[in-house]
C-alpha positions as CSV (number, residue, x, y, z in Angstrom):
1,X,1.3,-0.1,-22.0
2,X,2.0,2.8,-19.8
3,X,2.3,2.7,-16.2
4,X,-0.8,2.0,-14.4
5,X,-1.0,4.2,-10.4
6,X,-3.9,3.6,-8.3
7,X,-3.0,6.2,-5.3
8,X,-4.9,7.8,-2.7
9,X,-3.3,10.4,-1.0
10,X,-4.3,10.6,2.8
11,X,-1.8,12.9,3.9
12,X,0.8,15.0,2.8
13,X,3.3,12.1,2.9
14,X,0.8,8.9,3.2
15,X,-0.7,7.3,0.5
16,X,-3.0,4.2,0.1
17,X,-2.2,1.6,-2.5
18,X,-5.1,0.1,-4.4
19,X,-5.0,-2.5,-6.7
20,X,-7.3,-5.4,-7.7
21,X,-10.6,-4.5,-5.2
22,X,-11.6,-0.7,-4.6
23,X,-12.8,-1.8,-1.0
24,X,-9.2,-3.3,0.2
25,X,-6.3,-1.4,0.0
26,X,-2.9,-3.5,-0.7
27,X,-0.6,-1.5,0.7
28,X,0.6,2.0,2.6
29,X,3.5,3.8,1.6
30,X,4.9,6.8,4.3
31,X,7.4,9.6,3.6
32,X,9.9,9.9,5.7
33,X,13.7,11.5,6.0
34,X,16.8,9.1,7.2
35,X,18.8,10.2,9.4
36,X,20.9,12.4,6.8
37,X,17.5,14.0,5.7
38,X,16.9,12.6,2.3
39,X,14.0,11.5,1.5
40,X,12.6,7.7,2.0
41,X,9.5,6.0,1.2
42,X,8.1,3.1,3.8
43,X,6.1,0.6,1.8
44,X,3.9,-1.5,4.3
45,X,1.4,-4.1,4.2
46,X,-2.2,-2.4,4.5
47,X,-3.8,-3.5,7.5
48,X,-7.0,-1.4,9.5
49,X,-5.3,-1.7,12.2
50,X,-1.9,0.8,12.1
51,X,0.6,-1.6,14.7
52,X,-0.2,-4.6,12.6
53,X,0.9,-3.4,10.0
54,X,4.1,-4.5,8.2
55,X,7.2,-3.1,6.8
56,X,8.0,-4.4,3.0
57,X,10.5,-2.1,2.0
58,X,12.3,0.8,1.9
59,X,13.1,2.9,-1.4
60,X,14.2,5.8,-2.4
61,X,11.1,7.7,-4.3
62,X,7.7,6.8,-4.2
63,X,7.2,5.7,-7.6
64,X,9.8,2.9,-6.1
65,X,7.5,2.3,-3.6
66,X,4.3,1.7,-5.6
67,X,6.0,-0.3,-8.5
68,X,6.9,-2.7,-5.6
69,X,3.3,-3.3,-5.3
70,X,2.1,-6.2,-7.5
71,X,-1.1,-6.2,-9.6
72,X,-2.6,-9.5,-9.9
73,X,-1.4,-11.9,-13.1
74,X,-4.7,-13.2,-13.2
75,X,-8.0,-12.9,-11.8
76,X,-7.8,-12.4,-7.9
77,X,-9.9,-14.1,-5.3
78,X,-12.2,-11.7,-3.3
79,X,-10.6,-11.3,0.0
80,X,-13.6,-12.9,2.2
81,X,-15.6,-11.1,4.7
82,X,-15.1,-11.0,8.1
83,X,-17.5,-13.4,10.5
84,X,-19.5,-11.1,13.0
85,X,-21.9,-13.8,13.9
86,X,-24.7,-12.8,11.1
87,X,-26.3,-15.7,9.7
């Protein structure tokens, strides 16, 4: 089996990882130089809310990145939706 890739591309160096569920996104991955300007790739836990989220790893291309991203081993649990007091 080849390699699966389930990008979105949001900017010119930020992409969106999907995997199991089209509505939640797993993961971000952002381009960014070091201080010797090569090239790194940020991969963080997704979260709506940019300061919450969290750094998983730092790697050298992209593809790095993304292969660090699991896809589920079996079938995955909808996520649950959030309370906003509708009954």
């Amino acid at each position: 089996m080849g390699e699966r890739s389930n990008l979105i591309q949001v900017a010119s160096d930020e992409w969106i990882v999907m995997r199991e569920f089209a509505q939640y996104p797993k993961a971000v991955i952002r381009g960014i130089r070091d201080t010797s300007g090569e090239a790194r790739y940020l991969l963080l836990a997704w979260h709506p809310v940019r300061h919450r989220q969290r750094m998983v790893g730092i790697y050298a291309t992209r593809e790095e990145a993304e292969q660090a991203v699991p896809w589920p081993t079996r079938s995955p649990q909808l996520p649950g939706l959030p309370t906003s007091g509708r009954r």
